[in-house]
VONU-747767 format. One record per residue (C-alpha): residue number from 1; residue in one letter; y, z, x. Coordinates in steps of 0.5 Angstrom, whole numbers, plus 500, padded with zeros to 3 digits. Layout:
% VONU-747767
 resi resn  yy  zz  xx
  NUM    a   Y   Z   X
...
% end
This chain:
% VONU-747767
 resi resn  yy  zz  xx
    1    x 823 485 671
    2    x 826 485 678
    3    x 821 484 682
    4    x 818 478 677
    5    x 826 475 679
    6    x 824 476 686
    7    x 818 474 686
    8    x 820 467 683
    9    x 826 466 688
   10    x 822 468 694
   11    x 816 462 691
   12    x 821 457 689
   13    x 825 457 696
   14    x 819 458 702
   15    x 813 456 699
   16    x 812 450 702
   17    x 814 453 708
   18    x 807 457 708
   19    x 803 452 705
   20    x 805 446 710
   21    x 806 449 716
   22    x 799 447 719
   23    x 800 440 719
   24    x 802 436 725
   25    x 809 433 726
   26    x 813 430 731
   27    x 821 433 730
   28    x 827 432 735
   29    x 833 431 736
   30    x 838 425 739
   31    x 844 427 744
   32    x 849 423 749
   33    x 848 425 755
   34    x 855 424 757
   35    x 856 430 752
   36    x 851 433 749
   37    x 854 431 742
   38    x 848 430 737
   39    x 848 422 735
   40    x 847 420 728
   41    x 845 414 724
   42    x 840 413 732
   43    x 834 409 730
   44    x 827 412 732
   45    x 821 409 731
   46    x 813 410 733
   47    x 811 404 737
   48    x 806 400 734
   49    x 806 403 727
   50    x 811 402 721
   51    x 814 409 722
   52    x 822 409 722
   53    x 827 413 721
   54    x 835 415 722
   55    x 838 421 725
   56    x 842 425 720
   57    x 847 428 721
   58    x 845 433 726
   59    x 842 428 730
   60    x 835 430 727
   61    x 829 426 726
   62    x 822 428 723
   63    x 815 425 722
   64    x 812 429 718
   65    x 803 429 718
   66    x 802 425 724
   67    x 793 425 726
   68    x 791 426 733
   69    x 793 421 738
   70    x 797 418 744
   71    x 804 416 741
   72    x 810 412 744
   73    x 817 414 740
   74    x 822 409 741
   75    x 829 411 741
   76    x 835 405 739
   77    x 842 407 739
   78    x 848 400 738
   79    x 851 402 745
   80    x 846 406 750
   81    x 841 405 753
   82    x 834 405 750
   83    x 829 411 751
   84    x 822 411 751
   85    x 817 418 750
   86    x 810 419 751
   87    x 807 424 745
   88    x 800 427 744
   89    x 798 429 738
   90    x 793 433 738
   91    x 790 438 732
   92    x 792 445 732
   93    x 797 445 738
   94    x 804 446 735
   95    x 809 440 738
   96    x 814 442 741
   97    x 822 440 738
   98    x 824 434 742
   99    x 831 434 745
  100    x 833 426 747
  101    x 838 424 751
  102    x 841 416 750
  103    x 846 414 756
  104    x 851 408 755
  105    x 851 402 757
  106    x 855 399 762
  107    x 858 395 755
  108    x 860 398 749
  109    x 860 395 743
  110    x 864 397 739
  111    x 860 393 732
  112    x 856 398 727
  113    x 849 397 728
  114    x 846 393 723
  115    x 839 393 723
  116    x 841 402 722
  117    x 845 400 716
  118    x 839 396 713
  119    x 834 401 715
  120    x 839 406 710
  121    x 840 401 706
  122    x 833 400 705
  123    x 831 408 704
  124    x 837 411 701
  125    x 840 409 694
  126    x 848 410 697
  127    x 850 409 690
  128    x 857 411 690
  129    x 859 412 697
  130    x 862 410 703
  131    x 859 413 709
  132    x 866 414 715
  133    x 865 415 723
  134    x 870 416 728
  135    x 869 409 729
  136    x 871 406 722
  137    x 877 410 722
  138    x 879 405 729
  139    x 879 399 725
  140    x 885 402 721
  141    x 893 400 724
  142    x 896 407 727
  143    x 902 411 727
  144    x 903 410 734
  145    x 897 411 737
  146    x 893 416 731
  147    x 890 415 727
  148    x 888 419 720
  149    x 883 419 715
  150    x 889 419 710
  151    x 889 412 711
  152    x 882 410 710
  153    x 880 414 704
  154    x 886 409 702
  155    x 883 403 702
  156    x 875 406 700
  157    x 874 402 693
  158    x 876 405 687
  159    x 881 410 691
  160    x 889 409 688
  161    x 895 413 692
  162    x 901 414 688
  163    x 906 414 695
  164    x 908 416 701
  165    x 913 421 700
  166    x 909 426 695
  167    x 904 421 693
  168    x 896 423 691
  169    x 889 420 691
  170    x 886 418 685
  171    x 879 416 685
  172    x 875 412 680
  173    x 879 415 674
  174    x 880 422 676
  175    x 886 426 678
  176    x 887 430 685
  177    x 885 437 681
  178    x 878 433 679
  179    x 877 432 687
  180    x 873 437 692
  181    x 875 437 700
  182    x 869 440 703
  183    x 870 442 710
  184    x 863 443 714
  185    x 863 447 707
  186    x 869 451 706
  187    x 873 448 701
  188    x 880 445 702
  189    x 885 446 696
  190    x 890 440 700
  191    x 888 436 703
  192    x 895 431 704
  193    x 901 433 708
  194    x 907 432 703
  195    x 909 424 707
  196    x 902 421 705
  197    x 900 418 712
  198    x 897 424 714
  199    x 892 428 712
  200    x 890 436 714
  201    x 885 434 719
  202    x 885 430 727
  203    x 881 424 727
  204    x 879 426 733
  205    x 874 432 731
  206    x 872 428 726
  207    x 864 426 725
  208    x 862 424 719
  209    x 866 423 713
  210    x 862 421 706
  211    x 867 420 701
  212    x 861 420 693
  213    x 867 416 688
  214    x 862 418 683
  215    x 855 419 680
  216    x 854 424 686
  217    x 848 428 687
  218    x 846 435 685
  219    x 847 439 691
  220    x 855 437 690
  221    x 859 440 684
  222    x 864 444 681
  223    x 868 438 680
  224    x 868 432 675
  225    x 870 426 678
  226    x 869 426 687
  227    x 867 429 693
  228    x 869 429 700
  229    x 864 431 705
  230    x 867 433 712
  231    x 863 434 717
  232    x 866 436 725
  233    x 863 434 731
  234    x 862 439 738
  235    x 865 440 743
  236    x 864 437 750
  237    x 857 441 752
  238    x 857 438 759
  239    x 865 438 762
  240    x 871 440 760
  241    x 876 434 757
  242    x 881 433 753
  243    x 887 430 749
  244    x 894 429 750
  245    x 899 425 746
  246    x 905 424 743
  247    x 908 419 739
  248    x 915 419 734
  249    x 911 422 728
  250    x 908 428 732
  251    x 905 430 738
  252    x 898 433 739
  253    x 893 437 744
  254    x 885 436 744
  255    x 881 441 749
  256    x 873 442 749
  257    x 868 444 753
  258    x 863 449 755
  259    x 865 456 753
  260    x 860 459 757
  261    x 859 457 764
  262    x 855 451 765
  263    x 849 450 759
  264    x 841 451 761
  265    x 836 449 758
  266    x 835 455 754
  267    x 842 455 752
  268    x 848 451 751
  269    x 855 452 748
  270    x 861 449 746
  271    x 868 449 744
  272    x 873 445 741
  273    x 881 447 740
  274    x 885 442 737
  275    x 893 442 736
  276    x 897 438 732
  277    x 905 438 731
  278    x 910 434 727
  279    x 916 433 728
  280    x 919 428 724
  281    x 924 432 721
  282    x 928 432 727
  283    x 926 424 730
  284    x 928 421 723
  285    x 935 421 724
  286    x 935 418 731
  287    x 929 413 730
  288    x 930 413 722
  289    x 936 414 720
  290    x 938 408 715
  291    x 933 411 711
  292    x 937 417 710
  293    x 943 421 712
  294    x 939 427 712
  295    x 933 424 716
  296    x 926 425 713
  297    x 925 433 711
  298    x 918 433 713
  299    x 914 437 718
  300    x 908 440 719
  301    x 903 444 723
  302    x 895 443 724
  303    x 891 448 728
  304    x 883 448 728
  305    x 878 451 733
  306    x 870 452 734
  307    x 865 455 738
  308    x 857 452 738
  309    x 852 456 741
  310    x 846 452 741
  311    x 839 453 742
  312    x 833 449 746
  313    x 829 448 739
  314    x 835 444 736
  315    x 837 450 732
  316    x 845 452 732
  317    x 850 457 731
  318    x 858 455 730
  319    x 864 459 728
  320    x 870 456 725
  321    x 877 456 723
  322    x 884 454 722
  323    x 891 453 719
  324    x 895 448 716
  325    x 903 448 714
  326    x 906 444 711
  327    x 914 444 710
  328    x 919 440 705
  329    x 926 442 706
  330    x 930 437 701
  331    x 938 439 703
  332    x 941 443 696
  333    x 934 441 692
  334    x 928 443 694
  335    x 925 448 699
  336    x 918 447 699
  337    x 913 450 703
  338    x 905 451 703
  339    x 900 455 708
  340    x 892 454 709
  341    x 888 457 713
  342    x 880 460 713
  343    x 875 462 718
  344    x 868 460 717
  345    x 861 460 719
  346    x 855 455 719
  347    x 847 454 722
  348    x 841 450 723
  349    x 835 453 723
  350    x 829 448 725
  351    x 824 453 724
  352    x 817 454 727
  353    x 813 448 726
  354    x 815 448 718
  355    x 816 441 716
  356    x 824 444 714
  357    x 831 444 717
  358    x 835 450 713
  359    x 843 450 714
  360    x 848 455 711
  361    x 854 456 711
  362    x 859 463 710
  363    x 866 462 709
  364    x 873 465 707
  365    x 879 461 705
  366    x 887 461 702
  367    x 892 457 700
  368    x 899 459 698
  369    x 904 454 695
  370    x 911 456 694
  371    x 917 451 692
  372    x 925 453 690
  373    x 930 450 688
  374    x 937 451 684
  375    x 934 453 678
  376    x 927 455 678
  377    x 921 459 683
  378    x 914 456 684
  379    x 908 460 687
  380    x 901 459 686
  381    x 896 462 691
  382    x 888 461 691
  383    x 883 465 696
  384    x 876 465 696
  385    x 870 465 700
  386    x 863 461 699
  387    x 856 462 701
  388    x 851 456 701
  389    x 844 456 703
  390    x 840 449 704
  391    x 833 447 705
  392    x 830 440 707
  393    x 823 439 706
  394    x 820 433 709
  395    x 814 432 705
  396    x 811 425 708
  397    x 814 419 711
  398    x 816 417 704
  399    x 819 423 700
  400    x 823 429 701
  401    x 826 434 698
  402    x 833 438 699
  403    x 834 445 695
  404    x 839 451 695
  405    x 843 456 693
  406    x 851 456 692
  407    x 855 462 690
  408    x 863 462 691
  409    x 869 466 689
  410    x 876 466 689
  411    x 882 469 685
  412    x 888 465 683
  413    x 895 468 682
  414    x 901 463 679
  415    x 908 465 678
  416    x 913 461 675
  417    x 921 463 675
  418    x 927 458 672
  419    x 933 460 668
  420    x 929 460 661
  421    x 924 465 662
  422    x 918 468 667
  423    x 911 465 667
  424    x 905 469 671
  425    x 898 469 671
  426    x 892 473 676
  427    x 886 471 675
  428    x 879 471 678
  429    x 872 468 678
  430    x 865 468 681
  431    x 861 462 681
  432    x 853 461 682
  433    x 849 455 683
  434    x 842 453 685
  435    x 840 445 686
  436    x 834 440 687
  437    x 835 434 690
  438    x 828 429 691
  439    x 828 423 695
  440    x 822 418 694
  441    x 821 412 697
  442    x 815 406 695
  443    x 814 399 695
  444    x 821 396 693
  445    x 824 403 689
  446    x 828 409 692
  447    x 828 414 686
  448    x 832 420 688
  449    x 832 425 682
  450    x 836 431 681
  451    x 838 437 677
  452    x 843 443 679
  453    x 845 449 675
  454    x 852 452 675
  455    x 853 458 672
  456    x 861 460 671
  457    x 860 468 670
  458    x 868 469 669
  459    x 866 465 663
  460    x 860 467 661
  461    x 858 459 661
  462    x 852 456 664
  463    x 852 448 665
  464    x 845 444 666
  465    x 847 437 670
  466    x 841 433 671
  467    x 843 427 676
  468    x 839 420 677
  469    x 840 415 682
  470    x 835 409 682
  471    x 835 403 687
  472    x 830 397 688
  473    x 830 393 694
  474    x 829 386 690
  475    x 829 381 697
  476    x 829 383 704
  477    x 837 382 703
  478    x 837 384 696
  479    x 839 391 692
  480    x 839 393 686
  481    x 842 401 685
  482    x 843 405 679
  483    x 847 412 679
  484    x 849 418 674
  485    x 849 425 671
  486    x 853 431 668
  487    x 859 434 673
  488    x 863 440 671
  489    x 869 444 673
  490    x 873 451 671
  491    x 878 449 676
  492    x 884 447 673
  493    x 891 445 675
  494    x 900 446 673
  495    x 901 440 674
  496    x 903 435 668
  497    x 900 429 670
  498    x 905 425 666
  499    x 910 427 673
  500    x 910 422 677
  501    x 912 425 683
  502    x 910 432 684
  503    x 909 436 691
  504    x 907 442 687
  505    x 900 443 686
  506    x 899 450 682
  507    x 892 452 681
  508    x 888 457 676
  509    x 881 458 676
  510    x 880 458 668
  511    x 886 459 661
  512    x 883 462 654
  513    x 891 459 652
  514    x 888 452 649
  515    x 888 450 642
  516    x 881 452 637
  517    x 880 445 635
  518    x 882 438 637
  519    x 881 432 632
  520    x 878 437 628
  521    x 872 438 632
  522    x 871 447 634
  523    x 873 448 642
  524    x 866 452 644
  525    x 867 451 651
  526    x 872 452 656
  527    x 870 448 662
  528    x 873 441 664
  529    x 867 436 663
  530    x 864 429 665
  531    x 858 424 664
  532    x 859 419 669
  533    x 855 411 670
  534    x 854 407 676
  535    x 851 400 677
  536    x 851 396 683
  537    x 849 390 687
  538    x 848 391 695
  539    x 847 382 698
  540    x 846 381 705
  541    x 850 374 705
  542    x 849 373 713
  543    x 847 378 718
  544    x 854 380 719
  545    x 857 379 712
  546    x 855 384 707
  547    x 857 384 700
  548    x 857 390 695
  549    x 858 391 688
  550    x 860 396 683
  551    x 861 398 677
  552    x 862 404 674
  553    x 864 409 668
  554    x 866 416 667
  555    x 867 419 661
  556    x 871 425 661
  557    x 869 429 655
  558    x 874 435 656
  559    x 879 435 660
  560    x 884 441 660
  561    x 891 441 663
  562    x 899 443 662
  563    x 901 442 654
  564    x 906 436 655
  565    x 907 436 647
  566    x 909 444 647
  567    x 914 445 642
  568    x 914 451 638
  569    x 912 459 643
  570    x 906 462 641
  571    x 910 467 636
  572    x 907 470 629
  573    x 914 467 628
  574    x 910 460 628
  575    x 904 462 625
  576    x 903 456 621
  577    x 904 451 627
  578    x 898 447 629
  579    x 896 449 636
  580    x 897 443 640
  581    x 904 444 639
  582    x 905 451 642
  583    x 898 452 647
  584    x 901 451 654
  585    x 895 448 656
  586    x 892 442 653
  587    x 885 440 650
  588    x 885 432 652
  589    x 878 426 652
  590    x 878 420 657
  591    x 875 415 660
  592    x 875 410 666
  593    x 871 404 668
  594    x 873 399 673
  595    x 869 394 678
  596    x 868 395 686
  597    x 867 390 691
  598    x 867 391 698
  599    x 866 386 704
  600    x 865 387 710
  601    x 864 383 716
  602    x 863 385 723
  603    x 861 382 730
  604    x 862 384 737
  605    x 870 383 737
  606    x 872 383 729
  607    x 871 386 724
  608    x 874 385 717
  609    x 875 389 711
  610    x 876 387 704
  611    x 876 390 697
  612    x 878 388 691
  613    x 878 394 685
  614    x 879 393 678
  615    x 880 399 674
  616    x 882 401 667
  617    x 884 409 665
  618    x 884 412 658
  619    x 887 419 656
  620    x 888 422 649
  621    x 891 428 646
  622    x 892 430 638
  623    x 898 426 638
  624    x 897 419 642
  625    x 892 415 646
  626    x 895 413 652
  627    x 894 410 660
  628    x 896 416 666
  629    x 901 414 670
  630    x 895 412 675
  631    x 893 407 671
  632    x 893 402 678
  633    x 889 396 673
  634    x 888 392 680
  635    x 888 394 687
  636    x 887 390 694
  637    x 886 393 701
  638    x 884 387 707
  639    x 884 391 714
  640    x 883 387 720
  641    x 881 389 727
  642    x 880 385 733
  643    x 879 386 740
  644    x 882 382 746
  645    x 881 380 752
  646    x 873 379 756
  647    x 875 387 757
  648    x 876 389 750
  649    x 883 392 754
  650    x 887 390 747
  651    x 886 392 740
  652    x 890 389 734
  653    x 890 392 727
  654    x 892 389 720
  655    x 892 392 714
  656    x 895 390 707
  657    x 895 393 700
  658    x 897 389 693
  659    x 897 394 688
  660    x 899 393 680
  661    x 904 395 677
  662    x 903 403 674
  663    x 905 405 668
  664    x 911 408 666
  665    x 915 412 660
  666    x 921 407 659
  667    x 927 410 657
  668    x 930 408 649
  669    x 938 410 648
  670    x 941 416 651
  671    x 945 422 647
  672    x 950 427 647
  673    x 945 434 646
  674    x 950 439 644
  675    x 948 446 644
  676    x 948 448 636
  677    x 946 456 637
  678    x 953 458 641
  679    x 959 462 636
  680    x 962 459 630
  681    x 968 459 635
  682    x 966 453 639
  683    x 969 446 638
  684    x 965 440 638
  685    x 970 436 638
  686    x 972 437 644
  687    x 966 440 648
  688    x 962 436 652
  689    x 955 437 651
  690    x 949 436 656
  691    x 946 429 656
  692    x 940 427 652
  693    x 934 422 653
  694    x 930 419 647
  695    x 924 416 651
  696    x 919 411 648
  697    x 912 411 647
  698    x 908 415 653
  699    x 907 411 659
  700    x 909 404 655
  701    x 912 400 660
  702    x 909 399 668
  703    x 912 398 674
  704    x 913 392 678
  705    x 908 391 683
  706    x 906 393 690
  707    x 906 390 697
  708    x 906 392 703
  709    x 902 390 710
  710    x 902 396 717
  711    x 900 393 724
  712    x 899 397 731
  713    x 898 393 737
  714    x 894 399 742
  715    x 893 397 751
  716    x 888 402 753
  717    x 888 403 761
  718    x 883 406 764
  719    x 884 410 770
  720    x 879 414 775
  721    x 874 419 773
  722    x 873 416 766
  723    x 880 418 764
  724    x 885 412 761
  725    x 891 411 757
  726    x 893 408 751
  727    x 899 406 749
  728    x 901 404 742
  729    x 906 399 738
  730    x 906 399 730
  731    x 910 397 725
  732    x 909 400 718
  733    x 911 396 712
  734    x 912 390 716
  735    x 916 386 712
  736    x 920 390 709
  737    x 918 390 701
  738    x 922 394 697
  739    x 917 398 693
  740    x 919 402 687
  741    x 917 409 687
  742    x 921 412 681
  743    x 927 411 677
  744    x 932 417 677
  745    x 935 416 669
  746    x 939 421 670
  747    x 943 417 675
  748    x 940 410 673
  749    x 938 409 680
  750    x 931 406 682
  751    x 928 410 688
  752    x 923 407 693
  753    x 919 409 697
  754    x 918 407 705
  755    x 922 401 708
  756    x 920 399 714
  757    x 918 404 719
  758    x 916 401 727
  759    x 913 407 731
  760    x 911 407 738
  761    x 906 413 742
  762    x 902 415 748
  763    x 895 418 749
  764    x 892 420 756
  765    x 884 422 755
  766    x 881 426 760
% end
């Protein structure tokens, strides 16, 4: 039986490999010169023939089946300077990998490439994503002179943040533990520093970043509501260069260059270092002192660092990690810090002449979180590796097929102290996975169906998720697409979700303390589960204007977290009572629906941003139907960026958000709540009792709405051998709109978040 199981993984995984390796295909890769760094959504094409293709994320291309003949490859890429290469394809000679260098123009346009969009438009379904580039994240207004790709994900369509101090990402309906953070593969468990402007990760090592609000494909999973797929660039493989800057938020530090010398055709090599420090707990009381006597208590430190090792077929080795620290130190309230850190290994491997590209990854991460207070102690801490194995098969000009094997697995450690009693819980899980994803494209239709299998093995549970994603190009400017699937997770978090503002994150990989039954049905699982439906509109108003539309629903079939309706100790005592009142944790069903549109406008100087969501989120337990504190029913996010001058030397950047009202749990009546379990001896005429709250129905009334606008102003001065400043103005809030956070009951004051915070900074590139 052991040998047939091999057998079979062996046929499954490398079969084409065998077969298809006799055929000839046209395979390369697509550089700047200047540095060497792969350049993605590059256009090649074979001269004279309908053959097109986009590089990936590698800067690969491939033409799989090509007959013998003379061939001209054409390579395009907005901002550098077309390339032509001769090929001669002749039978049973093996070509060899093509390395394309594209060097810029004496013009940069700083414009997307439309006719590379409308290619990816026309050949990928893209249902459900937004695809970020270095250059997208520029568009945004800065905090002195940085900027963050916290800011972006912001404004995606569907997204809802929560805050600036404190404050979560919530995407089409699910919650923060529903998200996975990819980070070239290894997953990230906070991806946000505890002031909501930044992220973890410097924009500046940033390559590409797709942001699957739903409907996500099958080589994704473990999470039922998105994905976050981060992808770092190379360091400079040519020179040595770098990045210094500092503004009244934070300073930082960007080294890369070849690590072995100078790079040969056999081999090259790269590293890239990057160094990022706050210090704005010190710079608040001085440049934000109105704010608070105390400043802003919030510090944090991110260090990251990768060495590359490539070789003269394309194919590359890097090694990769980090550390990120984040603190909060609240005087006389709350102490909070938390630490990540990871290392991790990944590949391309362009094997032989095989019309295949393999990538894997091998990594090990932690998390530990740790927050104290006068009355109680929280720690959680998750750690963990994962192992991913991809297979890329590019069968013809129109299809293509993505498969492998995913295993991961953590343990997870949670302790919670306060003056009542002593919470701790140790566990651990191995998952494995294995994914089929195919791409086919004829005529007018794109399909690209898929089926991952998860098997959680802590559990003894196994998920079949079969995925779909459906486009049809209706005109040359018009695009139907259709998406959806079956998502699954084990991961579940402490977090209440009615807490609005809540800097502690604890996980647990699984809990077997949830009631038997909900709403009478049996409980035969104990995984959090989704079934998610996407419809979509993409129309090319004019050759620089293009509309998408998106509609989108997410059923959440079971979704499992702390009991907030907890009222008796699971006790023989309470044998009677019904689970739901006495679990920790509880059985809770969902759903959320909503529209998307997105307009996008670009030219050579201008580029507009707008998107208008409307969405709708439900929650049930055993007891109420209600709307989580998330429940932004309408949101707006108009970014502006415009350059100035003949020299594009300036660059103005606007962005303003509009969001509704959350929902809130308003408060009824107080009392006074005497303590009936002390001596006889006690006198309630004349004790005073603690103070008591008699709240409304959950989440009943909603805030009022929220407004704010960000600007940044930044010169650049170009210096000698292509180093150059910038110098940054911004103003974050710029109106000053006192925009409600939350309301303190307890002392009747109403909390706000942010007011208007200007900020100034500096960069020196060389």
């Amino acid at each position: 039986m052991d040998m047939i199981k091999k057998s079979s993984f062996f046929i499954l995984f490398f079969f084409p490999l065998l077969v298809f390796c006799q055929s000839e295909t046209i395979r390369g890769f697509v550089y700047e010169a200047s540095s060497s760094e792969p350049i993605i959504f590059a256009n090649v094409s074979i001269k004279n023939t309908n053959l097109g293709s986009v590089t990936d994320d590698n800067g690969y291309f491939i033409f799989p089946n090509i007959s013998q003949g003379d061939y001209i490859i054409e390579v395009d890429f907005i901002g550098y300077q077309k390339k032509t290469i001769p090929i001669k394809v002749v039978s049973g000679i093996k070509l060899k990998v093509q390395k394309i260098y594209l060097t810029k123009t004496n013009l940069e346009l700083d414009v997307v490439d439309l006719s590379t969009e409308k290619s990816e438009n026309k050949n990928m379904v893209n249902s459900s994503v937004i695809k970020l580039t270095s250059k997208n994240l520029k568009k945004l207004p800065s905090l002195g002179g940085e900027v963050d790709l916290a800011q972006f994900i912001q404004v995606l369509p569907g997204v809802v943040f929560t805050g600036d101090q404190g404050g979560k990402l919530y995407i089409r309906g699910g919650a923060p533990i529903h998200n996975k953070v990819l980070f070239d593969g290894m997953t990230i468990y906070n991806p946000f520093h505890s002031i909501g402007f930044f992220s973890v990760f410097d924009s500046d090592i940033i390559k590409k970043t797709d942001v699957y609000t739903g409907g996500f494909p099958a080589k994704f999973g473990g999470r039922i509501s998105s994905i976050m797929n981060i992808k770092t660039r190379d360091g400079n493989k040519k020179k040595f260069s770098g990045k210094l800057s500092a503004n009244t938020f934070s300073s930082k530090l960007l080294l890369e260059g070849p690590f072995l010398g100078t790079s040969n055709e056999n081999i090259e090599t790269s590293a890239i270092f990057s160094l990022r420090s706050s210090y704005l707990d010190k710079t608040s009381k001085n440049f934000y002192s109105y704010i608070d006597d105390y400043g802003l208590p919030y510090s944090f430190t991110d260090t990251y660092g990768k060495m590359s090792i490539f070789s003269n077929n394309g194919s590359k080795f890097n090694i990769y990690g980090f550390n990120f620290i984040d603190n909060v130190d609240y005087d006389n309230i709350t102490d909070l810090k938390w630490d990540s850190y990871g290392i991790g290994t990944n590949f391309v491997l362009v094997p032989g002449s095989a019309k295949m590209l393999i990538e894997g990854e091998v990594s090990y991460s932690n998390y530990k979180i740790n927050e104290k207070s006068s009355f109680e102690d929280l720690t959680s801490q998750i750690s963990g590796f994962n192992l991913n194995l991809d297979f890329s098969y590019f069968m013809t000009k129109e299809s293509e097929i993505r498969y492998g094997l995913q295993v991961s697995g953590y343990s997870t450690s949670l302790d919670l102290k306060n003056q009542m009693n002593v919470y701790s819980q140790i566990d651990h899980s191995t998952d494995f996975a294995a994914y089929v994803d195919y791409n086919f494209s004829k005529s007018r239709f794109v399909i690209n169906p898929g089926f991952r299998f998860q098997n959680y093995t802590s559990l003894g549970e196994s998920s079949f998720e079969p995925r779909l994603s459906v486009k049809y190009n209706l005109t040359e400017k018009m695009r139907l697409k259709a998406s959806g699937g079956s998502f699954s997770q084990n991961l579940i978090s402490t977090n209440d979700d009615s807490d609005v503002v809540s800097l502690f994150t604890g996980f647990l990989s699984s809990t077997e303390n949830v009631p038997t039954t909900f709403q009478g049905d049996d409980i035969t699982s104990l995984l959090q589960t989704a079934t998610h439906y996407v419809v979509g509109l993409e129309y090319d108003l004019l050759e620089n204007l293009n509309l998408n539309i998106e509609g989108y629903y997410k059923k959440f079939n079971q979704l499992i977290g702390i009991n907030r309706n907890k009222f008796f100790d699971d006790i023989p005592e309470f044998s009677n009572e019904e689970d739901y009142l006495k679990k920790d944790f509880m059985i809770e069903r969902g759903n959320a629906m909503g529209i998307d549109f997105l307009l996008k406008y670009n030219t050579k100087k201008l580029s507009l941003w707008s998107v208008y969501s409307f969405g709708i989120v439900n929650r049930e337990d055993e007891i109420q139907r209600y709307s989580p504190h998330y429940d932004r029913n309408h949101n707006v996010n108009l970014v502006l960026s415009y350059l100035i001058g003949k020299r594009n030397l300036w660059n103005l950047n606007l962005r303003w958000n509009y969001g509704s009202g959350f929902p809130f749990t308003q408060t009824r009546a107080y009392y006074e709540n005497l303590n009936f379990s002390e001596t006889s001896s006690t006198n309630f005429n004349t004790n005073n009792g603690n103070l008591g709250i008699i709240y409304s129905d959950l989440n009943g009334g909603r805030l009022p709405d929220y407004h704010r606008l960000d600007f940044s102003l930044t010169k650049k001065i170009n210096l000698k051998n292509s180093t150059f400043m910038e110098i940054s103005l911004g103003v974050t809030n710029l109106y000053n709109r006192n925009n409600i956070f939350y309301y303190d009951r307890v002392d009747a004051v109403r909390i706000n978040q942010l007011p208007i915070m200007p900020n100034i900074g500096f960069s020196w590139s060389f």
